[in-house]
PDB file of N, CA, C and O in Angstrom:
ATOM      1  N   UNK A   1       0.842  -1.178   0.000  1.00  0.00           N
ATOM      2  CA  UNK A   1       0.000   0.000   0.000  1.00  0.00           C
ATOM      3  C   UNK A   1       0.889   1.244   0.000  1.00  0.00           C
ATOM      4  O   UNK A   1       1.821   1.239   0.804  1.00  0.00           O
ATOM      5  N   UNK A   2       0.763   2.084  -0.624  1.00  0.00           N
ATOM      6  CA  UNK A   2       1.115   3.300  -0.794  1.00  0.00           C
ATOM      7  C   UNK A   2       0.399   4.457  -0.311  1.00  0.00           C
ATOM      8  O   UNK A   2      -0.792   4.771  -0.341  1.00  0.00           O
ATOM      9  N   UNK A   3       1.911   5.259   0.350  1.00  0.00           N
ATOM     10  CA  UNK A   3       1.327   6.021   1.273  1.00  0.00           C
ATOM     11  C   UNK A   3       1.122   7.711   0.329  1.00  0.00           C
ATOM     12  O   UNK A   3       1.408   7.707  -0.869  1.00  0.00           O
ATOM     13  N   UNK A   4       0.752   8.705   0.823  1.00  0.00           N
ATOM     14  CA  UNK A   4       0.341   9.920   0.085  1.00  0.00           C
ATOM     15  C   UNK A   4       1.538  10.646   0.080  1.00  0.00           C
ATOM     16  O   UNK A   4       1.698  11.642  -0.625  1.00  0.00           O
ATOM     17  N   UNK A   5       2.470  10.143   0.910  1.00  0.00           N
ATOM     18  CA  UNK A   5       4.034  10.341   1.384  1.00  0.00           C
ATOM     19  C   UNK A   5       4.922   9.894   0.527  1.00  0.00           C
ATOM     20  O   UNK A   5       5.833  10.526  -0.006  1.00  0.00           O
ATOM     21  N   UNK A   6       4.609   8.684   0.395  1.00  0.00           N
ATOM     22  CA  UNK A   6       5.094   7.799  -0.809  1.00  0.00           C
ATOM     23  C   UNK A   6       4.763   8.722  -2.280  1.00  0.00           C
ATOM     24  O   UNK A   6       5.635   9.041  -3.088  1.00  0.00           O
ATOM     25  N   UNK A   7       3.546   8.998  -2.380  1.00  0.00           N
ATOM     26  CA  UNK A   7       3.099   9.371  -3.917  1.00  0.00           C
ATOM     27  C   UNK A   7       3.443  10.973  -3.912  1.00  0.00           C
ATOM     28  O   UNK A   7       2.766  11.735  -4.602  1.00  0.00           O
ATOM     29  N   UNK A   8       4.426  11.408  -3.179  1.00  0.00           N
ATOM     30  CA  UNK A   8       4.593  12.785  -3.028  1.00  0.00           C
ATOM     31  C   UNK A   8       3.338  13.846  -3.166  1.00  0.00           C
ATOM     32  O   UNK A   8       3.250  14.720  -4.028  1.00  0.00           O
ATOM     33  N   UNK A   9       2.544  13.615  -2.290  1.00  0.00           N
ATOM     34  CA  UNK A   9       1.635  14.440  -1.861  1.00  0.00           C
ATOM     35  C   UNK A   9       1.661  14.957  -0.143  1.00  0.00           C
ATOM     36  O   UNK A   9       0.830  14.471   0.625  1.00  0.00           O
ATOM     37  N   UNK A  10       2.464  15.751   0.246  1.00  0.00           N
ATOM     38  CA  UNK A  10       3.007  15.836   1.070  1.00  0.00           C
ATOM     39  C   UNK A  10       1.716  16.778   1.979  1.00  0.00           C
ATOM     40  O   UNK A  10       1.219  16.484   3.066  1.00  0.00           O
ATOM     41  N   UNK A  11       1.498  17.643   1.337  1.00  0.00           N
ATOM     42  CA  UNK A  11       0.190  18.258   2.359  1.00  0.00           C
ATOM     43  C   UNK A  11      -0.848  17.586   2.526  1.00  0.00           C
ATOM     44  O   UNK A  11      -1.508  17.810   3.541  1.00  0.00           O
ATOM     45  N   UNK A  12      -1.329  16.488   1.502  1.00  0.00           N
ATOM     46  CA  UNK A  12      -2.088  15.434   1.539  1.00  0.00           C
ATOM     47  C   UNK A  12      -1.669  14.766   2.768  1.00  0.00           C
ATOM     48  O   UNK A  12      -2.148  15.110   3.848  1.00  0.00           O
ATOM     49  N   UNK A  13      -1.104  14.155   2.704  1.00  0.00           N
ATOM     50  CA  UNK A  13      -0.328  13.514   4.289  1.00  0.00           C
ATOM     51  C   UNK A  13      -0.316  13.892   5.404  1.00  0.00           C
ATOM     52  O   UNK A  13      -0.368  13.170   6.400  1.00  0.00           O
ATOM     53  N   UNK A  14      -0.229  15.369   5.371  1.00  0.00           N
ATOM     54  CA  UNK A  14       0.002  15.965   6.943  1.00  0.00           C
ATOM     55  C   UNK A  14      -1.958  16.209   7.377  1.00  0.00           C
ATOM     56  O   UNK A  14      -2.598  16.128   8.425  1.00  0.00           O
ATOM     57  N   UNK A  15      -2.198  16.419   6.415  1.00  0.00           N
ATOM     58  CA  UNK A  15      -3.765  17.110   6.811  1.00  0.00           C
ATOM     59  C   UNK A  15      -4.489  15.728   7.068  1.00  0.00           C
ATOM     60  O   UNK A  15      -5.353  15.614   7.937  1.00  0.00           O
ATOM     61  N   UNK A  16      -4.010  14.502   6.117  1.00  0.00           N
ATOM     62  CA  UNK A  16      -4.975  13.286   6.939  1.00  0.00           C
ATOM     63  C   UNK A  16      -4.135  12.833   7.707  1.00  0.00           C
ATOM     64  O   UNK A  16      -4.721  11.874   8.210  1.00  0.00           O
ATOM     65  N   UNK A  17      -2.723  12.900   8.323  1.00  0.00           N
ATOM     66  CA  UNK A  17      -2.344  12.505   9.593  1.00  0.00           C
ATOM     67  C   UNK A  17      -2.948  13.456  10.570  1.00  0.00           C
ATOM     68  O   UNK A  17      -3.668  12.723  11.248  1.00  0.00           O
ATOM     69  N   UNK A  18      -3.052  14.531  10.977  1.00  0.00           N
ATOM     70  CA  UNK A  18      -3.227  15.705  11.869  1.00  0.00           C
ATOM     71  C   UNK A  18      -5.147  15.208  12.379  1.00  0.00           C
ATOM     72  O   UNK A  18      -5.716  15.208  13.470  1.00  0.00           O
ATOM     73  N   UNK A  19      -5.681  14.794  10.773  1.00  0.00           N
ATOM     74  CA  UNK A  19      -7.539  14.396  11.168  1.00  0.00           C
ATOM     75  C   UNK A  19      -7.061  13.145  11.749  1.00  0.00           C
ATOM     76  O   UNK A  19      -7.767  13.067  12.754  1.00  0.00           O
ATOM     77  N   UNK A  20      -6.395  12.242  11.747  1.00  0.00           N
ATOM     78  CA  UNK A  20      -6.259  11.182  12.234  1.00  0.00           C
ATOM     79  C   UNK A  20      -6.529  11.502  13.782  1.00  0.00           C
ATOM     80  O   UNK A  20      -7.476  11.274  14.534  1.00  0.00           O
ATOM     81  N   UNK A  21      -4.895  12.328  13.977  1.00  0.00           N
ATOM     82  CA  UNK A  21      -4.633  12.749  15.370  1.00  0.00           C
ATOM     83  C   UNK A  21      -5.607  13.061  16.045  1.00  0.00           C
ATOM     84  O   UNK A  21      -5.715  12.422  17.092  1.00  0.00           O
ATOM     85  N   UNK A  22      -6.620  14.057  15.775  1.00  0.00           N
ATOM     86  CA  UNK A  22      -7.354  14.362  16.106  1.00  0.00           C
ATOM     87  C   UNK A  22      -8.947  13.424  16.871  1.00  0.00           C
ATOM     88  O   UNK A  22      -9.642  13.571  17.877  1.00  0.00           O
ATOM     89  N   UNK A  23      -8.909  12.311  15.482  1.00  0.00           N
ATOM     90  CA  UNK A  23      -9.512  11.430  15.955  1.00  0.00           C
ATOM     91  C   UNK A  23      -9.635  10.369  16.781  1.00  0.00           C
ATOM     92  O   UNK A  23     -10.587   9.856  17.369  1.00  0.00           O
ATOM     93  N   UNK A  24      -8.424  10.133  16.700  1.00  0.00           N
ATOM     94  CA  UNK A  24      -8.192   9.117  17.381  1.00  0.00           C
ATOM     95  C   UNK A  24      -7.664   9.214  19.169  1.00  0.00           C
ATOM     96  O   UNK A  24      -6.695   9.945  19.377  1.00  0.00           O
ATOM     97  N   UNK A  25      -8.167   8.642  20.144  1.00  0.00           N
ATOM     98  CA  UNK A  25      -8.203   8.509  21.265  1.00  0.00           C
ATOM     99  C   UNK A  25      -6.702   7.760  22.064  1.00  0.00           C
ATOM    100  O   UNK A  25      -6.698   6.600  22.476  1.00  0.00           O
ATOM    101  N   UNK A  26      -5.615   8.617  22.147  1.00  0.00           N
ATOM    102  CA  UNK A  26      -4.360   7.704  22.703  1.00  0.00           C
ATOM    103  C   UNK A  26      -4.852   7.015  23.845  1.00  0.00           C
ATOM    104  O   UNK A  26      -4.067   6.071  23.932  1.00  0.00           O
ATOM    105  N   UNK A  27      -5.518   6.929  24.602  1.00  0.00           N
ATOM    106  CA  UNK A  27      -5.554   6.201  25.815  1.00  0.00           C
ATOM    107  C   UNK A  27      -6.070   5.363  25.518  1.00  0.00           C
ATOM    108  O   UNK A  27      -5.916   4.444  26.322  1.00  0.00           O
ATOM    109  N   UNK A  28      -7.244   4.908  23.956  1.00  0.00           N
ATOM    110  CA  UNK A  28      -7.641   3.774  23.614  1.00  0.00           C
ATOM    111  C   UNK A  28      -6.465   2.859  22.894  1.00  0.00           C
ATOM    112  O   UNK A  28      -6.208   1.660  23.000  1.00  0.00           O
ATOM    113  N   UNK A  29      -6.081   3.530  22.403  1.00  0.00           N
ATOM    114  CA  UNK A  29      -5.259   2.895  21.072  1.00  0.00           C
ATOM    115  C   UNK A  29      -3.799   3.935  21.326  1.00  0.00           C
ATOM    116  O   UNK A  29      -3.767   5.050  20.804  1.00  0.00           O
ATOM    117  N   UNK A  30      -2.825   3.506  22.037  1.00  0.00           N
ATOM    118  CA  UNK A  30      -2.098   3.891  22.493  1.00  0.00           C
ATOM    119  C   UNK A  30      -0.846   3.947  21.187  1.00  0.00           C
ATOM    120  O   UNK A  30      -0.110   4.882  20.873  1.00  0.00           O
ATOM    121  N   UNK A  31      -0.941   2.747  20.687  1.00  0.00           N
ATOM    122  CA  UNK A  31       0.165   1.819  20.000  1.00  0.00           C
ATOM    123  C   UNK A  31      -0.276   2.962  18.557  1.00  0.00           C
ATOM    124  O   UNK A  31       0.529   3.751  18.063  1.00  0.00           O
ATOM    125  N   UNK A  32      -1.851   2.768  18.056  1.00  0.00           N
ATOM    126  CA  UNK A  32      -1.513   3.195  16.740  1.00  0.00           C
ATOM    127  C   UNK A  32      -1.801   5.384  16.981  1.00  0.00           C
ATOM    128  O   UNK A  32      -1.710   6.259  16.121  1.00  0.00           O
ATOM    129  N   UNK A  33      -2.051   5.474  18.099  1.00  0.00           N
ATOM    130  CA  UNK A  33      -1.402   7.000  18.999  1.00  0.00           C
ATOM    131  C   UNK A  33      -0.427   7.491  18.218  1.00  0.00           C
ATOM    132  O   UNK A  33      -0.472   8.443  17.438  1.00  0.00           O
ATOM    133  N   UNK A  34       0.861   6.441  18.610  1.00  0.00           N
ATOM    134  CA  UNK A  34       2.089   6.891  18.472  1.00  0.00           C
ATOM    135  C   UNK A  34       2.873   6.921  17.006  1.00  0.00           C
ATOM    136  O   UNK A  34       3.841   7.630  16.728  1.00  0.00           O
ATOM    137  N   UNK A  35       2.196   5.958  16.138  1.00  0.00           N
ATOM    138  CA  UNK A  35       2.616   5.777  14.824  1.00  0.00           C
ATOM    139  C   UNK A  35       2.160   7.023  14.232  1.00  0.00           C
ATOM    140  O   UNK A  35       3.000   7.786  13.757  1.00  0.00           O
ATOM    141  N   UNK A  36       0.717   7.366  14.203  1.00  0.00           N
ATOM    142  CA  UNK A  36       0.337   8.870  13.765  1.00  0.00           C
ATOM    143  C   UNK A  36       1.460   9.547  14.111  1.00  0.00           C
ATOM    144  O   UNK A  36       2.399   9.452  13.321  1.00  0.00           O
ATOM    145  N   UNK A  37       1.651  10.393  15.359  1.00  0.00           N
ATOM    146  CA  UNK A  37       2.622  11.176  15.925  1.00  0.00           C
ATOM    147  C   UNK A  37       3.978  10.949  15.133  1.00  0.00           C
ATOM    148  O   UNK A  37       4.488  11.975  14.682  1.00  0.00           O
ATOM    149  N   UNK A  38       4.711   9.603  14.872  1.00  0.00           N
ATOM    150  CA  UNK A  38       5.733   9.292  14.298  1.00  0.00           C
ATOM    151  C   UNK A  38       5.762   9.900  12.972  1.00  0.00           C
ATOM    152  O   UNK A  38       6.644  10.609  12.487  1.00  0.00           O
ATOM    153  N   UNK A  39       4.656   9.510  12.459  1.00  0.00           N
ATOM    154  CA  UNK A  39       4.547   9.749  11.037  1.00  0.00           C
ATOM    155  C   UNK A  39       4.174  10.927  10.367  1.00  0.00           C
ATOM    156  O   UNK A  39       4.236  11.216   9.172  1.00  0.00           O
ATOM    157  N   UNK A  40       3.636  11.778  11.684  1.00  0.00           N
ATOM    158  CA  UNK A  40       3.385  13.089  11.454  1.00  0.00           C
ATOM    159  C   UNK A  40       4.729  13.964  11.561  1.00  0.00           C
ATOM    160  O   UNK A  40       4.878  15.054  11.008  1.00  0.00           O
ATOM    161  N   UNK A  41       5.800  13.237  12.456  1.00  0.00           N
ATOM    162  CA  UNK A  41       7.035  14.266  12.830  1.00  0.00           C
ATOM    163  C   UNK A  41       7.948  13.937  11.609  1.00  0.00           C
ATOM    164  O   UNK A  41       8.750  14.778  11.201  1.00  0.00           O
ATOM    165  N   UNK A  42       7.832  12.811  11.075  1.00  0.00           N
ATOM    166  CA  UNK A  42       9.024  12.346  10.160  1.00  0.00           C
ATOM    167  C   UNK A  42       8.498  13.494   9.456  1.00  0.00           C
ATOM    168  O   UNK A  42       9.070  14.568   9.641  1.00  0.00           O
ATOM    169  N   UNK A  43       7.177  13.428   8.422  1.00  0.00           N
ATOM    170  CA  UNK A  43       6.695  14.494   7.381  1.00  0.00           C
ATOM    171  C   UNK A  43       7.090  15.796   7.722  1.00  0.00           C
ATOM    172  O   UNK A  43       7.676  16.423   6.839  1.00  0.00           O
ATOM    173  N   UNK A  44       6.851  16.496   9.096  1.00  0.00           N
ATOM    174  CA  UNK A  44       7.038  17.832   9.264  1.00  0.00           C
ATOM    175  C   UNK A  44       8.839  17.962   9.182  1.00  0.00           C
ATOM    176  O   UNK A  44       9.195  19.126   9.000  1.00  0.00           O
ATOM    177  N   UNK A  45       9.997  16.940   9.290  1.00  0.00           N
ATOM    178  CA  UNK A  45      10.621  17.131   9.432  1.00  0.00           C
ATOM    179  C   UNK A  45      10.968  17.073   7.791  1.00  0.00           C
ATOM    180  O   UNK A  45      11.445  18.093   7.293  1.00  0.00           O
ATOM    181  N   UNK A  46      10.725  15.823   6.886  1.00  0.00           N
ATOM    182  CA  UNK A  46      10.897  16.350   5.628  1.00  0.00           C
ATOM    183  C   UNK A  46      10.979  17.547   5.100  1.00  0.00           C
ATOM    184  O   UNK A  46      11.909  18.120   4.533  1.00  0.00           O
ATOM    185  N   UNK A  47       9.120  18.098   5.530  1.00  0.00           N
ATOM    186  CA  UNK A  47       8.960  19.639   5.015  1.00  0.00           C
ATOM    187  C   UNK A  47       9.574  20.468   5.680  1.00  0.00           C
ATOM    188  O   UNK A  47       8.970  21.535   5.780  1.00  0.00           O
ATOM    189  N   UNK A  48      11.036  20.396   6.444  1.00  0.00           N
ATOM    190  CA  UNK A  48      11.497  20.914   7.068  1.00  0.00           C
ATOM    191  C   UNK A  48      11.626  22.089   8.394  1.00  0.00           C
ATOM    192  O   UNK A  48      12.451  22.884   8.843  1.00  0.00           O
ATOM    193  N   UNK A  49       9.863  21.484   8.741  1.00  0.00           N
ATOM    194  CA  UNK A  49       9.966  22.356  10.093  1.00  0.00           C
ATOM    195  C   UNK A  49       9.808  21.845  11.336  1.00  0.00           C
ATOM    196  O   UNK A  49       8.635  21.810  11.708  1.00  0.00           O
ATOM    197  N   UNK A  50      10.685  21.404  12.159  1.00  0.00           N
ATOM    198  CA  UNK A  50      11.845  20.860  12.819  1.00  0.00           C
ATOM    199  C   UNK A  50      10.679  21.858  13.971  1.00  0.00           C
ATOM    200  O   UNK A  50      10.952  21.988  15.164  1.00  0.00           O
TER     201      UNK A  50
END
C-alpha cells in the first residue's frame, strides 16, 4: 500500500495525519497513537519544520 508520502503528496499527508490525530483517542489505542505522531514528525521534518 502506498502512502500519500510515498506518492509525493506531502500536504495530503500531513492534513490526513493531523484528522487522524485528532480522531483518534491515545488512551484507547495507544500503539496506533504513536505511529500517527511518528509519522506526522518524520513528514514535518521532511517539510522541514523541525
Amino acid at each position: 500500500m502506498l502512502t500519500q508520502s510515498a506518492l509525493n503528496q506531502p500536504e495530503a499527508a500531513l492534513q490526513t495525519l493531523e484528522t487522524a490525530k485528532a480522531e483518534t483517542k491515545g488512551q484507547y489505542d495507544p500503539e496506533l497513537y504513536i505511529q500517527i505522531l511518528a509519522e506526522l514528525r518524520a513528514n514535518y521534518f521532511k517539510k522541514g519544520e523541525y
